[in-house]
DRENDO-1510 file (C-alpha; in Angstrom, 1 decimal, always signed):
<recs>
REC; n; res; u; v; w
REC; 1; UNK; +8.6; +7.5; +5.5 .
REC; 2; UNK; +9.9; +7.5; +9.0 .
REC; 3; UNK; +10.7; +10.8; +10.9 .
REC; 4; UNK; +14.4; +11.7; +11.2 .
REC; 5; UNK; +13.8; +12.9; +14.6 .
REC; 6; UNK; +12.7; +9.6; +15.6 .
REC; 7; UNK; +15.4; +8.0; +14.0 .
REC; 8; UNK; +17.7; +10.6; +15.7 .
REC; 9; UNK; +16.3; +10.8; +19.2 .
REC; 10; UNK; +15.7; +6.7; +19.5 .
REC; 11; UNK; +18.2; +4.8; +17.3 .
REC; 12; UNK; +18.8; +1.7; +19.2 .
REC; 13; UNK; +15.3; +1.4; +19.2 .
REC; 14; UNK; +14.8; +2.0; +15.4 .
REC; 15; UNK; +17.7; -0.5; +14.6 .
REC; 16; UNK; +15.9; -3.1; +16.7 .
REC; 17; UNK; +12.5; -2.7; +15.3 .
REC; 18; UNK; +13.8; -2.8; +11.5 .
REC; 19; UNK; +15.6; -5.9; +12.1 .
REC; 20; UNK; +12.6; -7.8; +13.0 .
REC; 21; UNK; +11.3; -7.0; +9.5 .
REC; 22; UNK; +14.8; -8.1; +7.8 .
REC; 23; UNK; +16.8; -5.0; +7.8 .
REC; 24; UNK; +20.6; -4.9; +9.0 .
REC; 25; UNK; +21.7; -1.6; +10.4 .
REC; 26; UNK; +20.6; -0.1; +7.7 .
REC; 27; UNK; +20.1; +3.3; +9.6 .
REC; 28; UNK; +24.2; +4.2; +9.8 .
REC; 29; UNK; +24.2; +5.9; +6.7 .
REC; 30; UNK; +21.3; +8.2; +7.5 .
REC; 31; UNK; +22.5; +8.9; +10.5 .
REC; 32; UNK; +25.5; +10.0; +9.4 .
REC; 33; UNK; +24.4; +12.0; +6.9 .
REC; 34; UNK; +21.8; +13.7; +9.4 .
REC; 35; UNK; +25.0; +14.5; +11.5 .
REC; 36; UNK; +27.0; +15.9; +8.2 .
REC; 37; UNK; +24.0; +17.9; +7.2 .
REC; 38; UNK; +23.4; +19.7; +10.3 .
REC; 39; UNK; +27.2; +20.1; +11.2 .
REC; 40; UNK; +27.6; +21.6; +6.9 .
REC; 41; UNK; +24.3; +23.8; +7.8 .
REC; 42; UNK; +25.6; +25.3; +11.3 .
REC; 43; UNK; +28.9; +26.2; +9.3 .
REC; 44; UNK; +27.3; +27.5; +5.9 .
REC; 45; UNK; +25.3; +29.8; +8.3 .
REC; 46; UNK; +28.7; +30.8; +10.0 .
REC; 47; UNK; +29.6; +31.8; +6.9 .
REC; 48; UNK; +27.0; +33.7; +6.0 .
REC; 49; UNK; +26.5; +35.5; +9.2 .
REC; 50; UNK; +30.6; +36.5; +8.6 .
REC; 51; UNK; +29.2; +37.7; +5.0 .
REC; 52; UNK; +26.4; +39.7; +6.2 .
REC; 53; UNK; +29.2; +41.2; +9.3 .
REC; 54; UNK; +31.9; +42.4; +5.9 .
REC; 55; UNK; +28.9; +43.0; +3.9 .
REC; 56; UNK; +27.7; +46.1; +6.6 .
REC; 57; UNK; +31.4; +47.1; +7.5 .
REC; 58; UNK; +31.9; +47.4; +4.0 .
REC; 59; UNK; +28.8; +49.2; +3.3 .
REC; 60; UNK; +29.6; +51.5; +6.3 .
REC; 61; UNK; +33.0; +52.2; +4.9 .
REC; 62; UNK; +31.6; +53.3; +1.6 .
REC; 63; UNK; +29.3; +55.3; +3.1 .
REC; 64; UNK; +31.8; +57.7; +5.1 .
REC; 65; UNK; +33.6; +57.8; +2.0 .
REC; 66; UNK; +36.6; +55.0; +2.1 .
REC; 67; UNK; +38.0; +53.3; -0.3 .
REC; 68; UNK; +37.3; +49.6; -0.4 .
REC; 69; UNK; +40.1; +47.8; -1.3 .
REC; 70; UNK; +41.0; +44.9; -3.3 .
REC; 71; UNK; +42.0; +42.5; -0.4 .
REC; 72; UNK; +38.0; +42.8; +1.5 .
REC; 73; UNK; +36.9; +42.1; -1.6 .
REC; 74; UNK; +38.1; +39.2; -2.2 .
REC; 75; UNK; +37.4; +38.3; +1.3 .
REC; 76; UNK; +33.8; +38.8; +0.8 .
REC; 77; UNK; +34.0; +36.8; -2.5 .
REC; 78; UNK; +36.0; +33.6; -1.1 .
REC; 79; UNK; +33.5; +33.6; +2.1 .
REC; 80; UNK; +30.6; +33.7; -0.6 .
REC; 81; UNK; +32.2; +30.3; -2.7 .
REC; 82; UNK; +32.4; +28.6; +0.1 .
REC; 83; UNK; +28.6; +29.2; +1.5 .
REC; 84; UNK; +27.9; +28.4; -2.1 .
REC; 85; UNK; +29.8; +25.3; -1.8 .
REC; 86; UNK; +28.4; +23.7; +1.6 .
REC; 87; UNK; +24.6; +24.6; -0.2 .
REC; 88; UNK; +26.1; +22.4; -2.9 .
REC; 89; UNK; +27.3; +19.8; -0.8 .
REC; 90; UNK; +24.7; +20.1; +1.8 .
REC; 91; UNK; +21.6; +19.1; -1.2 .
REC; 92; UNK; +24.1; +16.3; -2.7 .
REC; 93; UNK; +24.1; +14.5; +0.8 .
REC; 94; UNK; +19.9; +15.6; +1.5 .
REC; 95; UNK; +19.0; +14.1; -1.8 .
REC; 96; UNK; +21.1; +10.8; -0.6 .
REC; 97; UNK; +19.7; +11.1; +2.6 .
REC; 98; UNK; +16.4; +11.4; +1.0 .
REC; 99; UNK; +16.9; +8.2; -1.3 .
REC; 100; UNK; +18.0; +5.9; +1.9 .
REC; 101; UNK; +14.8; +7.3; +3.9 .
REC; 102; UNK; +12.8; +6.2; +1.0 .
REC; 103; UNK; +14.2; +2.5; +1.4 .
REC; 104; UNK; +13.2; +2.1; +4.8 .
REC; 105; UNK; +10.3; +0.1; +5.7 .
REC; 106; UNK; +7.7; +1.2; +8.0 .
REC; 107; UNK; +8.3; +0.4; +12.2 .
REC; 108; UNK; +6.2; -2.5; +13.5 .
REC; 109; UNK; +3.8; -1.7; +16.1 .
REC; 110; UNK; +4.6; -3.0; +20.0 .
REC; 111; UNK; +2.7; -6.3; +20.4 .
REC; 112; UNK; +3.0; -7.3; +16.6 .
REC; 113; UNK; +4.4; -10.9; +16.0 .
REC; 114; UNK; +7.8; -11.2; +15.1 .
REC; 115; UNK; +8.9; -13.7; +12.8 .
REC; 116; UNK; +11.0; -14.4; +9.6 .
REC; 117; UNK; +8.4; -14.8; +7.2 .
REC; 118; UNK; +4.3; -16.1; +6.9 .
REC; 119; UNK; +5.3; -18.9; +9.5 .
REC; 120; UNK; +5.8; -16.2; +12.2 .
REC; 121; UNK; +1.8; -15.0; +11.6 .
REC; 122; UNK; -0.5; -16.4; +14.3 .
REC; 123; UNK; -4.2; -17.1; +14.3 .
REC; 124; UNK; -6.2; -15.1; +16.0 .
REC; 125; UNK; -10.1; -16.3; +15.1 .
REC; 126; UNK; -11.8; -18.5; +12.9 .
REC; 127; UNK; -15.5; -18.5; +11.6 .
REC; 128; UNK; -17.0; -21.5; +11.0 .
REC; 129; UNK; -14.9; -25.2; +9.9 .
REC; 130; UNK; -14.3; -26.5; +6.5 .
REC; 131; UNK; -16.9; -28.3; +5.2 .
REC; 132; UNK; -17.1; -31.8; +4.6 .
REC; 133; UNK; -18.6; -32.8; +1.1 .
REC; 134; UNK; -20.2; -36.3; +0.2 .
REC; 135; UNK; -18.1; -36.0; -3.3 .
REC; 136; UNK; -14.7; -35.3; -4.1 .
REC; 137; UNK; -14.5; -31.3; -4.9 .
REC; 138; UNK; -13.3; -30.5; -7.8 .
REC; 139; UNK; -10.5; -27.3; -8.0 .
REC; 140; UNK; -11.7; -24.7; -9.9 .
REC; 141; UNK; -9.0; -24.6; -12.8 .
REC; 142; UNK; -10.5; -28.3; -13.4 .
REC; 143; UNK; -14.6; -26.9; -12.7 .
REC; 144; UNK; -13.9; -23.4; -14.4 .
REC; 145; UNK; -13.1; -24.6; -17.6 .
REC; 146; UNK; -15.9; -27.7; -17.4 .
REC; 147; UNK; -18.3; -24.8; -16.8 .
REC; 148; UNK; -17.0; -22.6; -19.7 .
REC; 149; UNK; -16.8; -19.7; -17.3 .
REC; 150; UNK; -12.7; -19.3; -17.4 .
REC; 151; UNK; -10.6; -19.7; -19.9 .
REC; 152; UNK; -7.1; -20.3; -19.5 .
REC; 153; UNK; -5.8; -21.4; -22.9 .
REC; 154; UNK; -7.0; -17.9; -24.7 .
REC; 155; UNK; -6.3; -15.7; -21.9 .
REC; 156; UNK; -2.6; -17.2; -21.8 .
REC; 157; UNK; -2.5; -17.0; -26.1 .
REC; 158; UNK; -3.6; -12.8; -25.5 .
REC; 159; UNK; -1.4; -12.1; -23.0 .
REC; 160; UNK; +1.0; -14.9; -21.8 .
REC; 161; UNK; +1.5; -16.7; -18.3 .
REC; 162; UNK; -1.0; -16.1; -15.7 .
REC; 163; UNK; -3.2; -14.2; -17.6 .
REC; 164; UNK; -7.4; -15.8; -18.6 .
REC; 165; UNK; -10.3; -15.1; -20.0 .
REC; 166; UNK; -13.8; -15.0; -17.9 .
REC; 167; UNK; -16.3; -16.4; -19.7 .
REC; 168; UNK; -20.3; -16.3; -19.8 .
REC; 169; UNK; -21.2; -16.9; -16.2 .
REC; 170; UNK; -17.6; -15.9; -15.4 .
REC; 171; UNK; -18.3; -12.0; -15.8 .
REC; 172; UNK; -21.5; -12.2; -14.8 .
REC; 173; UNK; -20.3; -13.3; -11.6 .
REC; 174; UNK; -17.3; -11.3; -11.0 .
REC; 175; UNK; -20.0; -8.1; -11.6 .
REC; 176; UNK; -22.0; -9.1; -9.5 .
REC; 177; UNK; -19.6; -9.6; -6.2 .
REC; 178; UNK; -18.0; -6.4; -7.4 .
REC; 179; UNK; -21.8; -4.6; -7.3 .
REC; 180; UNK; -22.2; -6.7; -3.8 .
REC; 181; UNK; -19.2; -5.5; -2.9 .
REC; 182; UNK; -19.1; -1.8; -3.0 .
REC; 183; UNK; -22.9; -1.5; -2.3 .
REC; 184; UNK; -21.9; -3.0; +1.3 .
REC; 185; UNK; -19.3; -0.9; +1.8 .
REC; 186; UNK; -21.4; +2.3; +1.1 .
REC; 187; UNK; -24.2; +2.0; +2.2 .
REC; 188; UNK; -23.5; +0.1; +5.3 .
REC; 189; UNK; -20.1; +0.7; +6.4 .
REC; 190; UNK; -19.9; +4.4; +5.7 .
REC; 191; UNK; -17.2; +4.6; +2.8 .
REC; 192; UNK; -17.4; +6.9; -0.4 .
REC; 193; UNK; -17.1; +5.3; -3.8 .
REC; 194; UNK; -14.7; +6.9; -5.9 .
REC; 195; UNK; -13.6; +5.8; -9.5 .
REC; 196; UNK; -9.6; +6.4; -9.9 .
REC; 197; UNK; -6.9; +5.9; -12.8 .
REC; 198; UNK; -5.3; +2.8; -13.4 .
REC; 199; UNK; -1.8; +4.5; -14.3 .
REC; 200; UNK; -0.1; +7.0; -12.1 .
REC; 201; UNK; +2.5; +9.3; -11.7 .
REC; 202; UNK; +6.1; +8.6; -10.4 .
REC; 203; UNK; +6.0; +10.5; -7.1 .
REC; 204; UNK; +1.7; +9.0; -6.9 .
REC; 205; UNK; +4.0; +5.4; -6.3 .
REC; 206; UNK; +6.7; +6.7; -3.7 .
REC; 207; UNK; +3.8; +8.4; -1.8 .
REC; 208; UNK; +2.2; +5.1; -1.1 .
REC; 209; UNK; +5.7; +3.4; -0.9 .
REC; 210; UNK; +5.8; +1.2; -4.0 .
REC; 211; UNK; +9.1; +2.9; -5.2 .
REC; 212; UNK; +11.2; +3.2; -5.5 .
REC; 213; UNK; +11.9; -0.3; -3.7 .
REC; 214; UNK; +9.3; -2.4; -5.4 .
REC; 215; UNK; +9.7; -1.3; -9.2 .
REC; 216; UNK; +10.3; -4.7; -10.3 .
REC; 217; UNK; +7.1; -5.8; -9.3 .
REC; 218; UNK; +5.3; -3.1; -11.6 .
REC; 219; UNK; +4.1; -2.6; -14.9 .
REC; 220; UNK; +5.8; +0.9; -16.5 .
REC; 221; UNK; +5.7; +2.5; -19.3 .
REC; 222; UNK; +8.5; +4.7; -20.0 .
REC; 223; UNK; +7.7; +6.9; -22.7 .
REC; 224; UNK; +5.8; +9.0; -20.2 .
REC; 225; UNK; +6.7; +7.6; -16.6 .
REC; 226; UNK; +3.5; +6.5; -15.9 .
REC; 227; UNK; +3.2; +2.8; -13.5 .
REC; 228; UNK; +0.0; +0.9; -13.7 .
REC; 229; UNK; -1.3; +0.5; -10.5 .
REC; 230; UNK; -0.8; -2.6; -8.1 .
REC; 231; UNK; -3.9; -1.6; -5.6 .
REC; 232; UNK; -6.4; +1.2; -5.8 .
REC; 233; UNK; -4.5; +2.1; -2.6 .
REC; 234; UNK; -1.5; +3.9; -4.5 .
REC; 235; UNK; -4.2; +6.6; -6.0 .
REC; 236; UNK; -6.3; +7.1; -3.1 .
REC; 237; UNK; -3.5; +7.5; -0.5 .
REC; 238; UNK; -2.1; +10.3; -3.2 .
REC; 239; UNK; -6.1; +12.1; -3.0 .
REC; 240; UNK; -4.5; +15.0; -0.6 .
REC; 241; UNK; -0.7; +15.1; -1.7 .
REC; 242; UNK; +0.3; +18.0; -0.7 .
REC; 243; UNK; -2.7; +19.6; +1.0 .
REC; 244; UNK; -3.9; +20.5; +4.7 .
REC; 245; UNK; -6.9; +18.3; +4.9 .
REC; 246; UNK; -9.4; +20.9; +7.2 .
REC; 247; UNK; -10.8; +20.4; +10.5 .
REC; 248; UNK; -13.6; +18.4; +11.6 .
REC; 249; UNK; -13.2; +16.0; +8.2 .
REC; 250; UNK; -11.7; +12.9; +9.3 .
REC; 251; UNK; -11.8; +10.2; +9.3 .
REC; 252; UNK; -12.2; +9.8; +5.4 .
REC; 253; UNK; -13.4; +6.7; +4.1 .
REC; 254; UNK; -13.1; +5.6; +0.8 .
REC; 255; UNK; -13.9; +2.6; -1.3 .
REC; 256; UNK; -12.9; +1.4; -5.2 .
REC; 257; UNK; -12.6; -0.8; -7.4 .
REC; 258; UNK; -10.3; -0.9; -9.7 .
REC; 259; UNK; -7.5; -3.5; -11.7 .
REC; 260; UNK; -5.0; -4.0; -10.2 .
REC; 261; UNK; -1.6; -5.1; -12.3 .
REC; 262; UNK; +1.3; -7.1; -10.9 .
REC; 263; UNK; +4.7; -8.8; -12.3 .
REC; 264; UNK; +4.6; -11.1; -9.5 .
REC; 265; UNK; +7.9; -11.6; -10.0 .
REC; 266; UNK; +9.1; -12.6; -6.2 .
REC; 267; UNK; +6.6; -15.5; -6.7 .
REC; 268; UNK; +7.8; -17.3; -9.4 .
REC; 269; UNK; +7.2; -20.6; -10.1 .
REC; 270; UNK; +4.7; -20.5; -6.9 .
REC; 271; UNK; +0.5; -21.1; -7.7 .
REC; 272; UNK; +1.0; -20.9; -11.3 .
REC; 273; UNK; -2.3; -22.8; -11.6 .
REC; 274; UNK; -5.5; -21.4; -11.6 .
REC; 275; UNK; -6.2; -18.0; -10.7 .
REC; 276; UNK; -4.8; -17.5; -7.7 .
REC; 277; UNK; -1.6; -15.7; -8.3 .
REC; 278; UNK; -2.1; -13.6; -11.4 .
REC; 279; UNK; -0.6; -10.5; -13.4 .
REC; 280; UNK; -4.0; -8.4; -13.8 .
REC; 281; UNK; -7.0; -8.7; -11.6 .
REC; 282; UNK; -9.9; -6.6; -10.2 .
REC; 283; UNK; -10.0; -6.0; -6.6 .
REC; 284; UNK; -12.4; -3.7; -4.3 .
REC; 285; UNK; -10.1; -1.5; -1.8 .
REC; 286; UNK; -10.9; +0.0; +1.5 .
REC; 287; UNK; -9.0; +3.0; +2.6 .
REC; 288; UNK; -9.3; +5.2; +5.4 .
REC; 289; UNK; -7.6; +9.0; +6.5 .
REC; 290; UNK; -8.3; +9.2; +10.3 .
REC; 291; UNK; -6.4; +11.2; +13.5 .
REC; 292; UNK; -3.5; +9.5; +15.3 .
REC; 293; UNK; -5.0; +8.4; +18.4 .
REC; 294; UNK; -7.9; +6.2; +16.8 .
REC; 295; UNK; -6.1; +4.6; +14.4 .
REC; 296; UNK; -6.0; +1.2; +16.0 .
REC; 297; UNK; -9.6; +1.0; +16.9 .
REC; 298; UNK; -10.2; +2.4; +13.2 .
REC; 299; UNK; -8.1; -0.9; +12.0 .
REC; 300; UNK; -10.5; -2.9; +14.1 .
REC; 301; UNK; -13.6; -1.8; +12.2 .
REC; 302; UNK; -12.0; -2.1; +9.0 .
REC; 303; UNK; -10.8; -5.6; +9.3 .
REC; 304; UNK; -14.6; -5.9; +10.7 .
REC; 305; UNK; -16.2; -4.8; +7.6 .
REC; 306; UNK; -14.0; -7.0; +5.2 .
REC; 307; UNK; -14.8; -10.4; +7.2 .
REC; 308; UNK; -18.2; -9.0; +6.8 .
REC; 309; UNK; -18.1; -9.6; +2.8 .
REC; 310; UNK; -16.9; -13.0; +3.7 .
REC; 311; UNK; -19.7; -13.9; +6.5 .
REC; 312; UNK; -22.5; -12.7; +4.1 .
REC; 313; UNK; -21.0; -15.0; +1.1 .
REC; 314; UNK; -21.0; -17.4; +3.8 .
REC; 315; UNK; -17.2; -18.5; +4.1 .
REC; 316; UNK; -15.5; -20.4; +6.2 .
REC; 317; UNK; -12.6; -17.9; +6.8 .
REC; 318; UNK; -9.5; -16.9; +9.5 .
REC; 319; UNK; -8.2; -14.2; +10.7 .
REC; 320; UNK; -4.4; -13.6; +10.9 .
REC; 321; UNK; -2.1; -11.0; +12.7 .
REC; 322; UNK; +1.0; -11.2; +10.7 .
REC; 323; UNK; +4.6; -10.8; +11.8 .
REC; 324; UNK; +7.2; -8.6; +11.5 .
REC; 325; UNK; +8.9; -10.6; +8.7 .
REC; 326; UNK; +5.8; -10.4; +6.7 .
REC; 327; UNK; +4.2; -7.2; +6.9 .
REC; 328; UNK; +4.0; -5.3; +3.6 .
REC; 329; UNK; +6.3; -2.2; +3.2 .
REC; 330; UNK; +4.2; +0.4; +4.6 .
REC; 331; UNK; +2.6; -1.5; +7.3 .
REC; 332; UNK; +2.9; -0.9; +11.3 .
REC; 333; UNK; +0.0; -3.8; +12.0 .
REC; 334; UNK; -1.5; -5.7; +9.7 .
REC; 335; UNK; -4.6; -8.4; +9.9 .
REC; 336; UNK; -4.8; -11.3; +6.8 .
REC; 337; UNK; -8.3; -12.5; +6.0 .
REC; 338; UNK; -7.8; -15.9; +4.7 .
REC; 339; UNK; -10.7; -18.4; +3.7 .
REC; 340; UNK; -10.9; -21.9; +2.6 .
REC; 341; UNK; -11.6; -23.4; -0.4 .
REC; 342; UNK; -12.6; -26.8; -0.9 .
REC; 343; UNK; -11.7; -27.6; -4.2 .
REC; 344; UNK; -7.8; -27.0; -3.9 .
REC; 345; UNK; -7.7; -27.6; -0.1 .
REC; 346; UNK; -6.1; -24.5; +1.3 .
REC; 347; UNK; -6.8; -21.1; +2.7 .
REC; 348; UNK; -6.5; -18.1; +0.5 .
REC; 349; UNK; -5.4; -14.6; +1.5 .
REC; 350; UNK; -8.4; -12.4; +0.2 .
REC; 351; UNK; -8.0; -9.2; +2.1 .
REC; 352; UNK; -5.2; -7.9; +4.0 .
REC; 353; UNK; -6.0; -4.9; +6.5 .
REC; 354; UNK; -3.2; -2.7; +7.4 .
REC; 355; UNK; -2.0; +0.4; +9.9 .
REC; 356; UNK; +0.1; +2.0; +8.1 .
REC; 357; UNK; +0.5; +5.1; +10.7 .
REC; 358; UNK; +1.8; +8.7; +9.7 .
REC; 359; UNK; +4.4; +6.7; +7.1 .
REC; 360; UNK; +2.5; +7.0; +4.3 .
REC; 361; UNK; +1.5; +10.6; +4.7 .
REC; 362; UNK; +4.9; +11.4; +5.5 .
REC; 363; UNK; +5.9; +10.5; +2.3 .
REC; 364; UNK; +3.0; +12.3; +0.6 .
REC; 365; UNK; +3.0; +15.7; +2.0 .
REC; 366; UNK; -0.5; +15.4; +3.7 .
REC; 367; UNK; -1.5; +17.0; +6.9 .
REC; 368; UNK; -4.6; +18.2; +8.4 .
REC; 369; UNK; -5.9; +20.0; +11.2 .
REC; 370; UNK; -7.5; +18.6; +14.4 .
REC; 371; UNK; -9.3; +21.5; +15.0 .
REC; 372; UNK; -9.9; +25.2; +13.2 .
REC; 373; UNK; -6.7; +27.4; +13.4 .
REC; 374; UNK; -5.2; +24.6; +14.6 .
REC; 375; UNK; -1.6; +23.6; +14.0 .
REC; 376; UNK; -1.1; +20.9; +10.9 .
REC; 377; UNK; -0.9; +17.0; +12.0 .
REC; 378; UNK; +0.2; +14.2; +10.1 .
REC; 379; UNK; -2.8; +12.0; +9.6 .
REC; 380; UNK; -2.7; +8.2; +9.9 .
REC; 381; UNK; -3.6; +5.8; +6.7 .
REC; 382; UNK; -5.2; +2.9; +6.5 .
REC; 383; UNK; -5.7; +0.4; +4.0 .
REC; 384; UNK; -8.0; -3.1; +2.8 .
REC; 385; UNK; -8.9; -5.3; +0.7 .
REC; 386; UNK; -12.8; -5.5; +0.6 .
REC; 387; UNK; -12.2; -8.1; -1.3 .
REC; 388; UNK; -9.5; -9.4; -4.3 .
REC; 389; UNK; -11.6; -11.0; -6.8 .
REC; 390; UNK; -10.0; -14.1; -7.9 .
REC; 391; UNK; -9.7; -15.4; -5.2 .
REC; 392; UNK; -13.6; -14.9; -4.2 .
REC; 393; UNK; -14.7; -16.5; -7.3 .
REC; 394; UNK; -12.3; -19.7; -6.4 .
REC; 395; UNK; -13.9; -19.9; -2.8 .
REC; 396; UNK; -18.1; -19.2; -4.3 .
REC; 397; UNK; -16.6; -21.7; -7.5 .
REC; 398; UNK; -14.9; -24.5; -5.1 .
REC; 399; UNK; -17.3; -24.3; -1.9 .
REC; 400; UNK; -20.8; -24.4; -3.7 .
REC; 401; UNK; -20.4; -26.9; -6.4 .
REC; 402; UNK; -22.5; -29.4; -6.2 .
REC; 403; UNK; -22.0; -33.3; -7.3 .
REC; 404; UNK; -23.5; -32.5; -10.6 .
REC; 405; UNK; -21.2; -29.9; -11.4 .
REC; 406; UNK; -23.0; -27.0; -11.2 .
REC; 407; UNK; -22.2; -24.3; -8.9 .
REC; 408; UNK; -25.2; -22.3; -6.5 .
REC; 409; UNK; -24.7; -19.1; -6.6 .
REC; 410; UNK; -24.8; -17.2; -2.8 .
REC; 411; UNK; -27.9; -15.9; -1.7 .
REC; 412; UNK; -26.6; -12.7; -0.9 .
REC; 413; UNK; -25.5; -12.2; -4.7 .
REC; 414; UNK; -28.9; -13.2; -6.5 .
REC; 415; UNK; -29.9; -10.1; -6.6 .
REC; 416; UNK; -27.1; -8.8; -8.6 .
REC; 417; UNK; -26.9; -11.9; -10.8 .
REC; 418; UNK; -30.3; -12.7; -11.7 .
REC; 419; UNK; -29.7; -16.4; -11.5 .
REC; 420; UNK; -29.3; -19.4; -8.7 .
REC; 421; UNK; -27.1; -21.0; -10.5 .
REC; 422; UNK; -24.6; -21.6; -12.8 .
REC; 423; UNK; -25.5; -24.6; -14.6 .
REC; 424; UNK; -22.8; -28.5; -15.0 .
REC; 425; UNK; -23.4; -27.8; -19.1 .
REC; 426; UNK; -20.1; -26.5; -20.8 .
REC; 427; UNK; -20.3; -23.5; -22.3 .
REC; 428; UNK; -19.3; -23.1; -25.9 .
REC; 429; UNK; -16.5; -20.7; -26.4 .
</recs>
């Protein structure tokens, strides 16, 4: 959530920076509710100092022995409806206020592209070229389902569109770059695993900034109000709602994995083959609490230690800093790790590492303390893939297959899989 102050002290400025990211003056409202609010507040307390002033003369008069009469009282009971209604009118137009502030996206940082949409996004460094292969790859909707490892015609019979089975090799596979995954992240780049739910609360998704803007892209069931989560970042930013994180703790650092569940809805009819773009998928999630002023240089690392999954599975990858116009909802600066695969001939998004400033833990009550006795701060949030699964599996499927049709499995990953390869011979399923 932004601050009103800001909003208040710098409007021009706010107005400017929210165009770039595809909103139109949409501060007016708030604005003049902010005005409305403090203008009903300075006269409810007008009133209620005039209360308190009868109140004592009254009180006085009693206590020499006079004889209230019928007209103050009925002063002191007309000054007392109307306090009572600018309270009432003063929380109809905060909870409004409250709903618009809830809408607004975060501010994009000074130096961040600005752009419409992806097209706006510029390059900022590449590791390694696309290799060049003696045969003609195959994509991995063709090679999955020749290998028996994913299977698209049961998963979309259980569940519908966009939904598949993994298969033998498949899991094995996925378990083992999950296992990879978080054992990287732990025991070399410092984060704390922690296991979450995968449904939350209401508030858990305006706290991260999912609603209430985004519902239509969520799964929710209403008998309870509980949303399934889109990213294990809509739990963990919700880990100190409403709590004073102590001194001397950040920066926090915490990794998960968890599914992840998605209508997908703004993307229809877009990558509906494969498993590129699908409704339920596992994904390992960086996240980070750390102080204002190293927030940036925080992003930096983070960004670092996702390309590091990608140069120790030995991608070809990119690195993008996106623009205005398509910079998720809570970000003020966000990097796109993108890598190629060889089958389908394109790069695919499979981490995106944001700065989502204090908007985040605005929203969700948090604060800490820089120092003990200290006065409370709002900490900074940031967020990361480390990585999204599917797509992983499409780069290790499409960029190591080999002429015969089997696929060699990254060194890195033996370990956890306990076998090179995953052999041309079709399962049986």
């Amino acid at each position: 959530m932004l601050s009103i102050e800001h909003i208040r002290e710098n409007p021009d400025e706010v107005r400017a920076a929210l165009k770039t990211r595809g909103e139109d003056d949409s501060i007016t409202e708030v604005l003049e509710l902010d005005t409305a609010i403090r203008a009903t507040i300075t006269e409810r307390d007008n009133l209620n100092a005039e209360r308190n002033r009868v109140s004592k003369e009254l009180g006085q008069a009693r206590s020499q022995g006079q004889e209230v009469s019928e007209e103050a009282r009925a002063q002191m009971r007309e000054i007392g409806n109307q306090a009572d209604a600018l309270n009432e009118k003063t929380k109809e137009m905060g909870n409004r206020m409250g709903e618009l502030m809830l809408t607004l996206p975060n501010l994009p940082q000074s130096g961040v592209p600005v752009g419409e949409d992806e097209t706006g996004s510029i390059i900022i460094r590449q590791n390694g070229e696309p290799p060049v292969m003696d045969f003609e790859p195959k994509p991995h909707w063709d090679l999955g389902e020749e290998l028996g490892i994913i299977d698209f015609e049961r998963g979309t019979k259980l569940a519908g569109s966009r939904f598949y089975n993994l298969v033998d090799y498949g899991p094995k596979l996925e378990r083992a770059l999950i296992s990879f995954m978080l054992d990287l992240h732990t025991n070399d780049h410092g984060y704390t695993e922690i296991s979450l739910p995968a449904v939350v609360k209401r508030e858990i998704m305006e706290g991260s900034g999912n609603l209430p803007k985004f519902a239509d892209n969520l799964y929710h069931d209403d008998e309870d109000d509980l949303w399934l989560i889109p990213t294990a970042e809509v739990p963990i930013t919700n880990l100190y709602r409403d709590e004073i994180i102590p001194a001397n703790t950040l920066p926090l650092k915490y990794v998960a994995q968890t599914p992840c569940f998605r209508r997908e809805r703004a993307s229809a009819g877009r990558d509906t083959r494969g498993i590129k773009r699908v409704h339920q998928f596992n994904k390992v999630e960086m996240y980070q609490f750390v102080e204002p002023e190293t927030s940036n240089d925080e992003l930096d690392k983070l960004v670092d230690h996702a390309e590091d999954v990608c140069r120790k599975l030995g991608f070809t990858y990119r690195v993008l800093a996106l623009c205005t116009g398509d910079m998720g909802f809570a970000s003020s600066k966000t990097y796109d790790i993108e890598v190629w695969a060889a089958g389908c001939q394109e790069w695919l998004e499979v981490s995106s590492c944001s700065n989502c400033t204090d908007f985040q833990a605005r929203r969700s009550n948090i604060r800490y303390r820089s120092e003990e006795g200290g006065r409370p701060r709002i900490p900074h949030t940031l967020n990361g893939s480390g990585l999204a699964l599917p797509r992983v599996m499409i780069a290790i499927i499409e960029n190591y297959q080999q002429p015969d049709g089997s696929v060699v499995i990254p060194e890195v990953l033996r370990p956890y899989t306990g076998f090179d390869v995953i052999p041309a011979k079709k399962a049986t399923i």
